[in-house]
mmCIF entry with sequence, helices, sheets and N, C-alpha, C, O atoms, coordinates in Angstrom:
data_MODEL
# 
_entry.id   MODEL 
# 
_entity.id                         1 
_entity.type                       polymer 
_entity.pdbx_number_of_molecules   1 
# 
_entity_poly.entity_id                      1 
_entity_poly.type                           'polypeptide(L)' 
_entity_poly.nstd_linkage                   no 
_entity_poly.nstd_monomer                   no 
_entity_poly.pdbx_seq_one_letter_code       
;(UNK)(UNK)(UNK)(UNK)(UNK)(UNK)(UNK)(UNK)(UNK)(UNK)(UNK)(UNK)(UNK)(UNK)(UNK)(UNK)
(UNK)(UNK)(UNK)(UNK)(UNK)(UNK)(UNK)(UNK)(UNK)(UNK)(UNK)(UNK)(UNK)(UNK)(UNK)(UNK)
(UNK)(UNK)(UNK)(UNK)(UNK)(UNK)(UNK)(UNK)(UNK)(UNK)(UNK)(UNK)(UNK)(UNK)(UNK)(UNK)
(UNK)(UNK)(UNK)
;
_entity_poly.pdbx_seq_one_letter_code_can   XXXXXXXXXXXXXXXXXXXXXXXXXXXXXXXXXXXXXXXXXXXXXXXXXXX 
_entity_poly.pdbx_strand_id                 A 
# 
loop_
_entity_poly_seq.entity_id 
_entity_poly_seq.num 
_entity_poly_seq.mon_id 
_entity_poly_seq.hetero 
1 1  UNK n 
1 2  UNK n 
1 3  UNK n 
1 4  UNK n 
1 5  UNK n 
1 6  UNK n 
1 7  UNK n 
1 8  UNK n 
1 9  UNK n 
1 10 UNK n 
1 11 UNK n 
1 12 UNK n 
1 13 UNK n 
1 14 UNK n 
1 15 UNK n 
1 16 UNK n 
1 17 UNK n 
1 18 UNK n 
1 19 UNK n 
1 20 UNK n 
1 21 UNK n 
1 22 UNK n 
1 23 UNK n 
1 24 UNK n 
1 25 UNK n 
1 26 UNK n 
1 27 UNK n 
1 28 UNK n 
1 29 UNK n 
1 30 UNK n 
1 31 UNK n 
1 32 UNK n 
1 33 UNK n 
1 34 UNK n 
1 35 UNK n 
1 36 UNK n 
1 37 UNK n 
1 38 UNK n 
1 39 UNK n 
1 40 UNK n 
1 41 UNK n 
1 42 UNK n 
1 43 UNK n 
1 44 UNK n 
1 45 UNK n 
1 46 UNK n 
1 47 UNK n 
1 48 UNK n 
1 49 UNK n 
1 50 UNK n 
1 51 UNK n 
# 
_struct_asym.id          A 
_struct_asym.entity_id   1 
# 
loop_
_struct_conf.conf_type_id 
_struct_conf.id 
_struct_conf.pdbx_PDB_helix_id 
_struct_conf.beg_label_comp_id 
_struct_conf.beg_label_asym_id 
_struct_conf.beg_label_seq_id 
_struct_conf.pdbx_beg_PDB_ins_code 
_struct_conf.end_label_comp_id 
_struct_conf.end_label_asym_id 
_struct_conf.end_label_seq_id 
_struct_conf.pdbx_end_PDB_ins_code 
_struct_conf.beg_auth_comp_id 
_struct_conf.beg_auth_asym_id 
_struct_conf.beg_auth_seq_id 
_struct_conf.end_auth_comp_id 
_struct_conf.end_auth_asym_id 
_struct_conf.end_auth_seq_id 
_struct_conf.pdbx_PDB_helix_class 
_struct_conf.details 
_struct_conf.pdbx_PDB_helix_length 
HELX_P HELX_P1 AA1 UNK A 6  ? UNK A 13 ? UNK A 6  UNK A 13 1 ? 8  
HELX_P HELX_P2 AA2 UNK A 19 ? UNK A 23 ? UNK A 19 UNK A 23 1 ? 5  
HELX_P HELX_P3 AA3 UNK A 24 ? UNK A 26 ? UNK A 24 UNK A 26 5 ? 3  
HELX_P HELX_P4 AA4 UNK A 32 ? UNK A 34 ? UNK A 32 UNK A 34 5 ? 3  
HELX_P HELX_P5 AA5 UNK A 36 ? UNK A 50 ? UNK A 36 UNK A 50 1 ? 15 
# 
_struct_conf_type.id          HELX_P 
_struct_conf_type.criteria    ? 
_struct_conf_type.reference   ? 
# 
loop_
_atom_site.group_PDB 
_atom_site.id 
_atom_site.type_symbol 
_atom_site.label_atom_id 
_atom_site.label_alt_id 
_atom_site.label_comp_id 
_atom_site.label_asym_id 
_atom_site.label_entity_id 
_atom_site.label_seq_id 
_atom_site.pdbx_PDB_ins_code 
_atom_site.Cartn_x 
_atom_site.Cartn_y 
_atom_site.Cartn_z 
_atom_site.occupancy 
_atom_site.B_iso_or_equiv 
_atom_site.pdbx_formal_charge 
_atom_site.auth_seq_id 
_atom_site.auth_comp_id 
_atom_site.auth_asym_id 
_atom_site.auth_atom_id 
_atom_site.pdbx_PDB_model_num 
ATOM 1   N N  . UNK A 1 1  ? 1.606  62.991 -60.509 1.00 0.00 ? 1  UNK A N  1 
ATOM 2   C CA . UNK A 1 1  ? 2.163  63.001 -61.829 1.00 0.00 ? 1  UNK A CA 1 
ATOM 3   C C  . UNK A 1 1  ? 1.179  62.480 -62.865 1.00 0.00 ? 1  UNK A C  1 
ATOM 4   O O  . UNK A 1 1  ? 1.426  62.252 -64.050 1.00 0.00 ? 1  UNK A O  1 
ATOM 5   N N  . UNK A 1 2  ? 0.245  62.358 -62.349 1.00 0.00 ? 2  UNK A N  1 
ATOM 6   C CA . UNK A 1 2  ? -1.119 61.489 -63.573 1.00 0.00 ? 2  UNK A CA 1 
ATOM 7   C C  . UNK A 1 2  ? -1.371 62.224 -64.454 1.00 0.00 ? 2  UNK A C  1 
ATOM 8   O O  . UNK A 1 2  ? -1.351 61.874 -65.635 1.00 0.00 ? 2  UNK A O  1 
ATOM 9   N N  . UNK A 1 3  ? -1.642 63.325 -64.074 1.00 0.00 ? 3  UNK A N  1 
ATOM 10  C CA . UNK A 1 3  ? -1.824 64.206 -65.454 1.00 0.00 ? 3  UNK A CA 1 
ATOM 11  C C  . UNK A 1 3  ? -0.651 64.857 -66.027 1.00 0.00 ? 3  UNK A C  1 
ATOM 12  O O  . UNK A 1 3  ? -0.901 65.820 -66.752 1.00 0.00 ? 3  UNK A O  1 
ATOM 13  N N  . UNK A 1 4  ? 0.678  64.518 -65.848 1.00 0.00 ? 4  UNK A N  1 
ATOM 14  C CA . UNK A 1 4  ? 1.833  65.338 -66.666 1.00 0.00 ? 4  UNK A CA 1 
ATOM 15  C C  . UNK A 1 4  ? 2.142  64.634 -67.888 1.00 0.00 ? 4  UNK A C  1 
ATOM 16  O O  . UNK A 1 4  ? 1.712  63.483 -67.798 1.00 0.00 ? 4  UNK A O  1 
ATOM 17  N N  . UNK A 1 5  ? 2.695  64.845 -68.963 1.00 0.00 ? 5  UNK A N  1 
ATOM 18  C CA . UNK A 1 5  ? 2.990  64.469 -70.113 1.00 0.00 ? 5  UNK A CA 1 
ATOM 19  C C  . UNK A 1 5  ? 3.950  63.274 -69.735 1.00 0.00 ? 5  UNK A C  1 
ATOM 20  O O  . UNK A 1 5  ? 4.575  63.425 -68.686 1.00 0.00 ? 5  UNK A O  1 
ATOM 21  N N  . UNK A 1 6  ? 4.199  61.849 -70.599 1.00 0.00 ? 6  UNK A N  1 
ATOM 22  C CA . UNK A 1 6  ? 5.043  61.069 -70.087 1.00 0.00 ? 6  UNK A CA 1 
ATOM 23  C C  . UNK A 1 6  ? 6.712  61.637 -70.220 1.00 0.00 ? 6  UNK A C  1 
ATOM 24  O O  . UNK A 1 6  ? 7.639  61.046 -69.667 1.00 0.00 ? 6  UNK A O  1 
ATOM 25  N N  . UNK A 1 7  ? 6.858  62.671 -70.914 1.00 0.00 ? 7  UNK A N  1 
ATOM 26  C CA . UNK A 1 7  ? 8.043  63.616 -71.466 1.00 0.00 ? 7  UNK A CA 1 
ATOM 27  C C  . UNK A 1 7  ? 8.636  63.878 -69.800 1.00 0.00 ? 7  UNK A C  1 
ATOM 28  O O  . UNK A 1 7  ? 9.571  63.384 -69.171 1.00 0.00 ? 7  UNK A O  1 
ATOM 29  N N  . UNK A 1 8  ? 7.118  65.364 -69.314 1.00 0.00 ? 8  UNK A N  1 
ATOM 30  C CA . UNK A 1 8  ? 7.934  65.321 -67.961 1.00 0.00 ? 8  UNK A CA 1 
ATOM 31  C C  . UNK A 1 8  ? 8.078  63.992 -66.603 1.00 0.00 ? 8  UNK A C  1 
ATOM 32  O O  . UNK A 1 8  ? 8.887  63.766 -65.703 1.00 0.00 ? 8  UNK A O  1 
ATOM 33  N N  . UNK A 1 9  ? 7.136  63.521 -66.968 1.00 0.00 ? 9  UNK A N  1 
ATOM 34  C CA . UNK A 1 9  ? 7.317  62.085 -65.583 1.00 0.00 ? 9  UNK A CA 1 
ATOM 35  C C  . UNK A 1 9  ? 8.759  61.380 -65.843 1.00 0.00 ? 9  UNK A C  1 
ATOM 36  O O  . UNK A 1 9  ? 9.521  61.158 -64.902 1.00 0.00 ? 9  UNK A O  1 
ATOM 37  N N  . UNK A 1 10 ? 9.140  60.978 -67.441 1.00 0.00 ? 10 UNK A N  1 
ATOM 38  C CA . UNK A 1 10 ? 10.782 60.643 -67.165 1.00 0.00 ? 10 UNK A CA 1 
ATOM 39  C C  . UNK A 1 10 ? 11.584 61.444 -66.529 1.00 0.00 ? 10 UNK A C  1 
ATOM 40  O O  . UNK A 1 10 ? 12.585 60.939 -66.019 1.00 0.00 ? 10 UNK A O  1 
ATOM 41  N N  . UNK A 1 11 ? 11.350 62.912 -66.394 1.00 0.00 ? 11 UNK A N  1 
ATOM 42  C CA . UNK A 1 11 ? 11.836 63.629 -65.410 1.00 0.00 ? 11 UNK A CA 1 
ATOM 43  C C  . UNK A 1 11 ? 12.397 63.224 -64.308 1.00 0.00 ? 11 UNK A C  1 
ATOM 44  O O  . UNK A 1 11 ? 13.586 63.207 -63.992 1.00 0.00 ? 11 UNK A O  1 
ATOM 45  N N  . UNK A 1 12 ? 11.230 62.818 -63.600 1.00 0.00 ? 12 UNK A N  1 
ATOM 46  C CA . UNK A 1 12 ? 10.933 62.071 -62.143 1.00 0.00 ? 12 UNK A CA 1 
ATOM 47  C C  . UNK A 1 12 ? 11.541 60.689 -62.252 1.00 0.00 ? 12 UNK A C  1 
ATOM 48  O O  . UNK A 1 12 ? 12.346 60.161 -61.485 1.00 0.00 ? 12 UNK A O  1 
ATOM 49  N N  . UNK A 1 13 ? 11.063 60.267 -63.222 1.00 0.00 ? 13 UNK A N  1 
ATOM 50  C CA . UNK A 1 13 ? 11.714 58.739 -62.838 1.00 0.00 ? 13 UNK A CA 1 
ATOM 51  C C  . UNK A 1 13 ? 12.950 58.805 -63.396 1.00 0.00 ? 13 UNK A C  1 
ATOM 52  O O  . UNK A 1 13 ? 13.550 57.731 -63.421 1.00 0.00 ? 13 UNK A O  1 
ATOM 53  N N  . UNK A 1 14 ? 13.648 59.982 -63.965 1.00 0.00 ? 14 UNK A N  1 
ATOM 54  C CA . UNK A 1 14 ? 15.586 59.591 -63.452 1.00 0.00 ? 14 UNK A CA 1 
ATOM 55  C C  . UNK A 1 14 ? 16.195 59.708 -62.263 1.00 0.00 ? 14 UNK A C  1 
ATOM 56  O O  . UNK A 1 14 ? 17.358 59.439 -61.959 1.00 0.00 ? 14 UNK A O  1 
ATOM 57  N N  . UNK A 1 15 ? 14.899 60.331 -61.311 1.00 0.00 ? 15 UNK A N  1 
ATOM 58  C CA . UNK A 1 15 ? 14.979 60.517 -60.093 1.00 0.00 ? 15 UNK A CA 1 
ATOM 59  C C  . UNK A 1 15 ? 15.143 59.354 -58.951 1.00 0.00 ? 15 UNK A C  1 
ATOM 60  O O  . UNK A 1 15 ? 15.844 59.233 -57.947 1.00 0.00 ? 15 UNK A O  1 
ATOM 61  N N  . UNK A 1 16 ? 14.046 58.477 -59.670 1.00 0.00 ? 16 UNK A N  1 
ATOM 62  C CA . UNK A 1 16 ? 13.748 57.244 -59.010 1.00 0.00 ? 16 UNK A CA 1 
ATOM 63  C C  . UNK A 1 16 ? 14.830 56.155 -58.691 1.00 0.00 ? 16 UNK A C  1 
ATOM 64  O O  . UNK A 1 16 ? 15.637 55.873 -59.577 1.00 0.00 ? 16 UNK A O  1 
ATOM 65  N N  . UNK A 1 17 ? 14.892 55.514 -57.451 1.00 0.00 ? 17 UNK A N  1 
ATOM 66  C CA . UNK A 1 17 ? 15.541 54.544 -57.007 1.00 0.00 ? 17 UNK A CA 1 
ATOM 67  C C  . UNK A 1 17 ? 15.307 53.362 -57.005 1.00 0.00 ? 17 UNK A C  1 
ATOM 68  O O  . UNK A 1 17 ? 16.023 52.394 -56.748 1.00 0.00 ? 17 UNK A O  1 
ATOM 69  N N  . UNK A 1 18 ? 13.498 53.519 -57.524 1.00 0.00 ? 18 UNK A N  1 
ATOM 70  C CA . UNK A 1 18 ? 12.952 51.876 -57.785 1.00 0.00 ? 18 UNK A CA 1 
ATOM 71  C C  . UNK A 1 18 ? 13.437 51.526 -59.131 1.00 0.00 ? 18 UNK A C  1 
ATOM 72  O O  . UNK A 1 18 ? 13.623 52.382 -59.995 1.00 0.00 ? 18 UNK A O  1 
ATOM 73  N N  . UNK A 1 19 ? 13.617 50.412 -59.287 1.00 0.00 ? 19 UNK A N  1 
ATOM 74  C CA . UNK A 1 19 ? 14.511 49.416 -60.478 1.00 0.00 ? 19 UNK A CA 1 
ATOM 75  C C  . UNK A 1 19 ? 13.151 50.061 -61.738 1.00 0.00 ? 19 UNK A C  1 
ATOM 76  O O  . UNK A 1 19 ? 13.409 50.704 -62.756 1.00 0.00 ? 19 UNK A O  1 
ATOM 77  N N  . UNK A 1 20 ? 11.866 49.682 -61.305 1.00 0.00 ? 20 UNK A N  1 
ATOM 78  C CA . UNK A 1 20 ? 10.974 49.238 -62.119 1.00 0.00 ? 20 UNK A CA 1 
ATOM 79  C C  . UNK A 1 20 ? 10.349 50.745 -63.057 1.00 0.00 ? 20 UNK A C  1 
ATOM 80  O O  . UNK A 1 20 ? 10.134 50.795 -64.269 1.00 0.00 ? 20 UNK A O  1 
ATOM 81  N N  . UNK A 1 21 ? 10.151 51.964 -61.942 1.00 0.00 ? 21 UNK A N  1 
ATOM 82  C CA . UNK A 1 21 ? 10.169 52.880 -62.443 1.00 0.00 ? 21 UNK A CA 1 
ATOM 83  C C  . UNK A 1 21 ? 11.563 53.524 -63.430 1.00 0.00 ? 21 UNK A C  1 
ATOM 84  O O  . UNK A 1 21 ? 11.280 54.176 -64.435 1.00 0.00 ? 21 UNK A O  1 
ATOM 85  N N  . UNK A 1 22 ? 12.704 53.343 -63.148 1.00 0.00 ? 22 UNK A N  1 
ATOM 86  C CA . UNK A 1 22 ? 14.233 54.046 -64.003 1.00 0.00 ? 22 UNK A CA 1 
ATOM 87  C C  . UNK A 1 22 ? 13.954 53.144 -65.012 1.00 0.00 ? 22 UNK A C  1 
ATOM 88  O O  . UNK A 1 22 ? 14.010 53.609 -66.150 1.00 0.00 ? 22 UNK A O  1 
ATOM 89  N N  . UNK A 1 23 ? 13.653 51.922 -64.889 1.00 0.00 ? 23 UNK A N  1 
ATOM 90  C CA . UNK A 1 23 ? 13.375 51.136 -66.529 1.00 0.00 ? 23 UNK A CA 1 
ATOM 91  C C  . UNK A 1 23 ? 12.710 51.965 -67.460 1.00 0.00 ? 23 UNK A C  1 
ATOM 92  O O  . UNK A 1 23 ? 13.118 52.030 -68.620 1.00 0.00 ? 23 UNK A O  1 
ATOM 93  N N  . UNK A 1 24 ? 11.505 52.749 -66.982 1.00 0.00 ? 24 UNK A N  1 
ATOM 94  C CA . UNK A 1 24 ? 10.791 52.802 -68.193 1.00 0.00 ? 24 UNK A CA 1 
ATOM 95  C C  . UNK A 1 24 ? 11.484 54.191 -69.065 1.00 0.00 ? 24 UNK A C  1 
ATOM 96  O O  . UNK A 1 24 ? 11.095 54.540 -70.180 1.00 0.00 ? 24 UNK A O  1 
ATOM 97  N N  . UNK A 1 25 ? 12.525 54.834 -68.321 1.00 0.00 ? 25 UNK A N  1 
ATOM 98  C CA . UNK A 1 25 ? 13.096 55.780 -69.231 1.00 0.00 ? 25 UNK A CA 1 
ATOM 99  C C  . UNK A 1 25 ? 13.907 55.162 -70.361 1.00 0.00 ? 25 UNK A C  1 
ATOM 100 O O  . UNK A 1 25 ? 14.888 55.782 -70.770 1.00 0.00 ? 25 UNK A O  1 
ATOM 101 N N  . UNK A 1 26 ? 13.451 53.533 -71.108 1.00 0.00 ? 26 UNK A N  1 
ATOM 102 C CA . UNK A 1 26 ? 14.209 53.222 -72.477 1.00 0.00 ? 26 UNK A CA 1 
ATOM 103 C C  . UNK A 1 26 ? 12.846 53.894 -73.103 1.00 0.00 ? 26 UNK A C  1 
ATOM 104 O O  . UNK A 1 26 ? 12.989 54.201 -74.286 1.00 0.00 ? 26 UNK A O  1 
ATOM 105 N N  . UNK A 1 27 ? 11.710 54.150 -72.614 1.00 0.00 ? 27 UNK A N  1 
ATOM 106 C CA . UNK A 1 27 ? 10.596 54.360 -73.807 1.00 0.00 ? 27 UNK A CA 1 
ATOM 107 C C  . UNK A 1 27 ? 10.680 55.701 -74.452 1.00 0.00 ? 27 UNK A C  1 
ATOM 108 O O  . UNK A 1 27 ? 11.054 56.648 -73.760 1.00 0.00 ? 27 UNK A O  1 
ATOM 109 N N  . UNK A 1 28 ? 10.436 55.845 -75.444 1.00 0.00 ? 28 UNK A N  1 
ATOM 110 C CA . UNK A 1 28 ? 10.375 56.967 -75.816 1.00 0.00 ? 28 UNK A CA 1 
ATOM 111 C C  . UNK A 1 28 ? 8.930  58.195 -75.779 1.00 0.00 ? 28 UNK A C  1 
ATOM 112 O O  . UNK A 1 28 ? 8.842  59.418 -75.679 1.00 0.00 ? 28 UNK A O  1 
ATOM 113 N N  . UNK A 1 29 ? 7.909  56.985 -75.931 1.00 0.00 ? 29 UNK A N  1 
ATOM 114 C CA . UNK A 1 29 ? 6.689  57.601 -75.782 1.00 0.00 ? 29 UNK A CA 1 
ATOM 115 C C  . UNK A 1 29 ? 5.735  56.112 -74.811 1.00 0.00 ? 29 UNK A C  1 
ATOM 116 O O  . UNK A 1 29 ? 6.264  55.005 -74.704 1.00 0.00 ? 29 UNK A O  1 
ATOM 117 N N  . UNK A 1 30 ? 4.570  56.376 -74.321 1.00 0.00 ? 30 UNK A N  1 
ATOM 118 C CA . UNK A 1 30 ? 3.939  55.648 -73.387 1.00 0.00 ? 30 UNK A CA 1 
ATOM 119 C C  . UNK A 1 30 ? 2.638  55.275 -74.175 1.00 0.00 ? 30 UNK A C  1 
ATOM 120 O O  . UNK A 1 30 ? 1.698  55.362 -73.385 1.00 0.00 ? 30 UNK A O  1 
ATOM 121 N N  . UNK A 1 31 ? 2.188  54.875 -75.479 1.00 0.00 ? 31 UNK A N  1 
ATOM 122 C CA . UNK A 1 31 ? 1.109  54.334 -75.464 1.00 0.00 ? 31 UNK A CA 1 
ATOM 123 C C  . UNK A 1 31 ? 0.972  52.956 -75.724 1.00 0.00 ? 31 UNK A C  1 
ATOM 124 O O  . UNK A 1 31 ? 1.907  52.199 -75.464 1.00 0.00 ? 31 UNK A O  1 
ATOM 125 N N  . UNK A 1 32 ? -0.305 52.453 -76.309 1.00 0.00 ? 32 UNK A N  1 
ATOM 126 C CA . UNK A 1 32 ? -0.415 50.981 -76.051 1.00 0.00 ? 32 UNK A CA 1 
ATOM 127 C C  . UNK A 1 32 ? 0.431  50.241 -76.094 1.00 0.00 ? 32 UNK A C  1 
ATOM 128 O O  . UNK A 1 32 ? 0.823  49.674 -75.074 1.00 0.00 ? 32 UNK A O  1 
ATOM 129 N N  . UNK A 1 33 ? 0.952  50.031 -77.264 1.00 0.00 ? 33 UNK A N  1 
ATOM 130 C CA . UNK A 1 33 ? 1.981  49.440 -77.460 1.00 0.00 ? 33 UNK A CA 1 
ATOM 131 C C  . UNK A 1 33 ? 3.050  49.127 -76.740 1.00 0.00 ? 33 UNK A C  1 
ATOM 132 O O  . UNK A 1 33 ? 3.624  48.039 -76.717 1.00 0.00 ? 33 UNK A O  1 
ATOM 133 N N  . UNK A 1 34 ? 3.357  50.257 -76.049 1.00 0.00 ? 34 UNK A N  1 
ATOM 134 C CA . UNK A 1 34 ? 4.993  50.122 -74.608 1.00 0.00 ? 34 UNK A CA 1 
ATOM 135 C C  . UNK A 1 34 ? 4.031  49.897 -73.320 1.00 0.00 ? 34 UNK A C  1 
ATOM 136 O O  . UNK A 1 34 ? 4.346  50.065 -72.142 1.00 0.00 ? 34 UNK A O  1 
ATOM 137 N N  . UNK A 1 35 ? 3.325  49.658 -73.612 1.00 0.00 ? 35 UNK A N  1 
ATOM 138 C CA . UNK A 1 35 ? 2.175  49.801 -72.338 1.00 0.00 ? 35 UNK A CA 1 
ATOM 139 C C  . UNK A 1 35 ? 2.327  48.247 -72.198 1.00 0.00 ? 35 UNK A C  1 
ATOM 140 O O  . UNK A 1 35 ? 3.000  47.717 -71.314 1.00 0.00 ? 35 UNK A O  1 
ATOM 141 N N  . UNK A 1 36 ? 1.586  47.537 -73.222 1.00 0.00 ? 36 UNK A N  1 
ATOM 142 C CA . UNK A 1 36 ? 1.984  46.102 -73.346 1.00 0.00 ? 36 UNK A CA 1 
ATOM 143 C C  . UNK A 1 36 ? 3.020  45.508 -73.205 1.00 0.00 ? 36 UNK A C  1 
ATOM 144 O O  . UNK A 1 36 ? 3.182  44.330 -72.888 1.00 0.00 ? 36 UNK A O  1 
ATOM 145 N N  . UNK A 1 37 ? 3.648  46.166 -73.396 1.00 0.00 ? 37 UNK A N  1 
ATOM 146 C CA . UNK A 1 37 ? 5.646  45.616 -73.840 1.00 0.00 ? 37 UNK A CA 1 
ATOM 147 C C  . UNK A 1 37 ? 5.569  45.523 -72.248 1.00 0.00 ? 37 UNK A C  1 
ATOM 148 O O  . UNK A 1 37 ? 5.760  44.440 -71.695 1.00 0.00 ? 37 UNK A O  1 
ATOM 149 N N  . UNK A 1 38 ? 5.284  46.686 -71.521 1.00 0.00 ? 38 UNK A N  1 
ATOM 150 C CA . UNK A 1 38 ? 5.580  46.786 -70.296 1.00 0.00 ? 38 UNK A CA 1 
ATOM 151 C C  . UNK A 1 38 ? 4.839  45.534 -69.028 1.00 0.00 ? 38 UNK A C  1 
ATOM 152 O O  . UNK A 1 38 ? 5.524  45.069 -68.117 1.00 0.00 ? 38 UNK A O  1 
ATOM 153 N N  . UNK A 1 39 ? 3.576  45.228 -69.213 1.00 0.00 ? 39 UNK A N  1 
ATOM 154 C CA . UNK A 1 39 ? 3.020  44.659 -68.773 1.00 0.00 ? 39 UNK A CA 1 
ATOM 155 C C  . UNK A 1 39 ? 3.857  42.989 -68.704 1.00 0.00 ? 39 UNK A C  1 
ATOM 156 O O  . UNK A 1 39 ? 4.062  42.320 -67.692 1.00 0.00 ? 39 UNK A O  1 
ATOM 157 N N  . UNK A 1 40 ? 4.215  42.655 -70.127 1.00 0.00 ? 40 UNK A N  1 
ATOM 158 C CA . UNK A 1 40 ? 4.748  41.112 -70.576 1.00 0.00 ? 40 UNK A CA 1 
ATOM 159 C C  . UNK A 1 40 ? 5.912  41.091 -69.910 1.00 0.00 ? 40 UNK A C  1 
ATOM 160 O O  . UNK A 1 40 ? 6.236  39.936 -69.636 1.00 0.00 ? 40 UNK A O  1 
ATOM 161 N N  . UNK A 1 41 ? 6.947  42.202 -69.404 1.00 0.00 ? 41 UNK A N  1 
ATOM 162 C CA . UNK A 1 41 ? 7.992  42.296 -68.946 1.00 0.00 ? 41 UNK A CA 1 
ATOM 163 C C  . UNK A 1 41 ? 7.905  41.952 -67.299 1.00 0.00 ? 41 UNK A C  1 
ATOM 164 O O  . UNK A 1 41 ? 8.551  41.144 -66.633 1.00 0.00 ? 41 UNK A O  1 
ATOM 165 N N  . UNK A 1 42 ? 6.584  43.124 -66.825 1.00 0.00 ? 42 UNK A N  1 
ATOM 166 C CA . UNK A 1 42 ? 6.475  42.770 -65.428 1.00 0.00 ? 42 UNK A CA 1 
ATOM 167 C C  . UNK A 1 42 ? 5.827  41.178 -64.998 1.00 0.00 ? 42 UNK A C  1 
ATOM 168 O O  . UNK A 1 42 ? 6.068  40.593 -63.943 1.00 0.00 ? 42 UNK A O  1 
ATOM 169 N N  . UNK A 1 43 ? 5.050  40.732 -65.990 1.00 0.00 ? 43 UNK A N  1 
ATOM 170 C CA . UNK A 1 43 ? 4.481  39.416 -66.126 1.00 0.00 ? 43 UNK A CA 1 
ATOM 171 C C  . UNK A 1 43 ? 5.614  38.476 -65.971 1.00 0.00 ? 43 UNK A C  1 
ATOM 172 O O  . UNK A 1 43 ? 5.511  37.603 -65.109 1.00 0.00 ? 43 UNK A O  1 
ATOM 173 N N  . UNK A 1 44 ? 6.774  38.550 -66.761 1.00 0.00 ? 44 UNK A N  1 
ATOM 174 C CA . UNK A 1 44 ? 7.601  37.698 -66.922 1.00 0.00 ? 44 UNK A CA 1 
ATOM 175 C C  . UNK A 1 44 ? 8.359  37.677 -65.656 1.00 0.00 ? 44 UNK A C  1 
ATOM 176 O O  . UNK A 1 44 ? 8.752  36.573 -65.279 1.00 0.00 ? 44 UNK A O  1 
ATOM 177 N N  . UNK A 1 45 ? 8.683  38.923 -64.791 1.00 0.00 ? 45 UNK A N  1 
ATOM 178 C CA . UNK A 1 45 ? 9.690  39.151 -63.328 1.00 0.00 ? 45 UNK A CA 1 
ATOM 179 C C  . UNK A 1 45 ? 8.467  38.659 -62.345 1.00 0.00 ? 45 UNK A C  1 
ATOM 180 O O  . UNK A 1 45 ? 8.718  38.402 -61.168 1.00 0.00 ? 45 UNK A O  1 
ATOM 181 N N  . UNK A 1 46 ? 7.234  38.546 -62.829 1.00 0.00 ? 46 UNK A N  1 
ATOM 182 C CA . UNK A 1 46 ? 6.591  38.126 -61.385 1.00 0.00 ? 46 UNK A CA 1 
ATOM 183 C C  . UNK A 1 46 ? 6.647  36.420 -61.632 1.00 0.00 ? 46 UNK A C  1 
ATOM 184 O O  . UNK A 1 46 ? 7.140  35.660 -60.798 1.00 0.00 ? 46 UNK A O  1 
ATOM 185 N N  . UNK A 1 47 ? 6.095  35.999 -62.836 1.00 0.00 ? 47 UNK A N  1 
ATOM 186 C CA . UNK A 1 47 ? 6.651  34.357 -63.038 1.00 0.00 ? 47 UNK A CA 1 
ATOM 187 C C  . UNK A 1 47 ? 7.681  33.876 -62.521 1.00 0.00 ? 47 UNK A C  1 
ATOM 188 O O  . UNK A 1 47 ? 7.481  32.840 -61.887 1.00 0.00 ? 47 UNK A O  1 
ATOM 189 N N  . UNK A 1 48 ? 9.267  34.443 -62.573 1.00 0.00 ? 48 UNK A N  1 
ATOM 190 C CA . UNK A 1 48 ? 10.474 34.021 -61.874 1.00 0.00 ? 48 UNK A CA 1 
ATOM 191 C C  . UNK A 1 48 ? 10.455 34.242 -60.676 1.00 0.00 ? 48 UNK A C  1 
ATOM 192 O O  . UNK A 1 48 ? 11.340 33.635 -60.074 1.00 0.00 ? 48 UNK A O  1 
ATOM 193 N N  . UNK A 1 49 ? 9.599  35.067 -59.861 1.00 0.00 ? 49 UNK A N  1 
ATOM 194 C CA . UNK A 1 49 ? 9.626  35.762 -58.540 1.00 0.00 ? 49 UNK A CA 1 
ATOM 195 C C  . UNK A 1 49 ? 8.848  34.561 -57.857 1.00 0.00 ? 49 UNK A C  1 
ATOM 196 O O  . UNK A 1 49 ? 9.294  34.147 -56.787 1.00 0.00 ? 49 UNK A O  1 
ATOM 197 N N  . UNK A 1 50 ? 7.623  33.925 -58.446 1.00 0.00 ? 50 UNK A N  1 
ATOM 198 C CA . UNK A 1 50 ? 6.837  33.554 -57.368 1.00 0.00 ? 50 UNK A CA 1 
ATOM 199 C C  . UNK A 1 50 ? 6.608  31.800 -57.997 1.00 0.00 ? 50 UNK A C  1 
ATOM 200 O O  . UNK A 1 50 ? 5.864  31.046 -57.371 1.00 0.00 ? 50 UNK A O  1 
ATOM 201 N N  . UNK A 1 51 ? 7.269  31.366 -59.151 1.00 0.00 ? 51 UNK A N  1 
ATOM 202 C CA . UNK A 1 51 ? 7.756  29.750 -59.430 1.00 0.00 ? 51 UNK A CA 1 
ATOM 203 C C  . UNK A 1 51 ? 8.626  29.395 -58.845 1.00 0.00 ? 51 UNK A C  1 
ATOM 204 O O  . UNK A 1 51 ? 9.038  28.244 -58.989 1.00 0.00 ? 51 UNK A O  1 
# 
């Protein structure tokens, strides 16, 4: 899916059963910006996961 538009990969990930992938269908588009958003989010679930 690396090279498909992030349009069709939400495709796929309404497909998905992992928590982390069905999340990202709130984005509307995938660049820096949600890219970051995304990163601080997984940052924040690995802090509670492993404190």
């Amino acid at each position: 899916m690396s090279n498909k538009s992030f349009k069709d990969k939400k495709t796929e990930y309404r497909k998905s059963l992992i928590k982390p992938n069905s999340e990202l269908l709130k984005y509307d588009e995938w660049a820096p910006k949600q890219i970051e958003n995304r990163q601080r989010e997984l940052a924040d679930i690995a802090l509670k996961i492993w404190n």
